[in-house]
C-alpha positions as CSV (number, residue, x, y, z in Angstrom):
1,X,0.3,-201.3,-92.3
2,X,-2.7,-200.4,-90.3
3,X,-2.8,-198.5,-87.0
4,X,-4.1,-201.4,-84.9
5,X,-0.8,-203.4,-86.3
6,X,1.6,-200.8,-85.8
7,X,-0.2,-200.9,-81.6
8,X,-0.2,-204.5,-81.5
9,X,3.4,-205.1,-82.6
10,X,4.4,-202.0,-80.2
11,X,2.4,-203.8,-77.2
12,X,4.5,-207.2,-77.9
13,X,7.1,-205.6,-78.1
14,X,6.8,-205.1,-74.3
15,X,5.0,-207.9,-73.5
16,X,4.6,-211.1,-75.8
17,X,2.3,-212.3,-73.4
18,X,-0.5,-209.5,-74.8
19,X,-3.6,-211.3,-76.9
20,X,-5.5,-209.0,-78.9
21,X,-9.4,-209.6,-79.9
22,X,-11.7,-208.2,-82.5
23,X,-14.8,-207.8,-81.7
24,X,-17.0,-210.2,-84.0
25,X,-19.9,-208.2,-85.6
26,X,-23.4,-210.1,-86.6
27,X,-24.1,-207.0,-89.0
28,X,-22.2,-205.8,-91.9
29,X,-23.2,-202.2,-90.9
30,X,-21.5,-202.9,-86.9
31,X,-18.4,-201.2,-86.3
32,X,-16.1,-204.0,-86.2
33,X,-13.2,-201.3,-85.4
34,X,-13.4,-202.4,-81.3
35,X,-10.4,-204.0,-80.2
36,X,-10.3,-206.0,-76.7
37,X,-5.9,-205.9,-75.2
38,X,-5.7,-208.8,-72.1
39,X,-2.7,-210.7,-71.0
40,X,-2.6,-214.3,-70.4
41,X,-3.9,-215.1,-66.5
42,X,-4.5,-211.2,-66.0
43,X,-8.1,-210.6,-64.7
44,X,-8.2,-206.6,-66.8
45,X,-8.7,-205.9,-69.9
46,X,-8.8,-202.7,-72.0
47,X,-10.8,-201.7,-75.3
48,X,-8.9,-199.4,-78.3
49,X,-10.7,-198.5,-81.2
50,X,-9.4,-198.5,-84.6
């Protein structure tokens, strides 16, 4: 299991309401290890990188 899994199940653990997002990359060679955390009808959001 990857580390962004083992965050993510932790997270909805907590909250099921959590959506996680990968950032989509146009290059092969972008880092496509940027993660954006929100919650349904909550105005923040935070970034994680894998």
């Amino acid at each position: 299991m990857r580390d962004i899994d083992r965050i993510m199940q932790q997270f909805r653990r907590f909250d099921s309401q959590v959506k996680f997002q990968q950032l989509s990359v146009k290059l092969p060679a972008d880092d496509d290890g940027l993660w954006y955390v929100s919650r349904e009808r909550e105005p923040v959001s935070i970034q994680i990188e894998s």
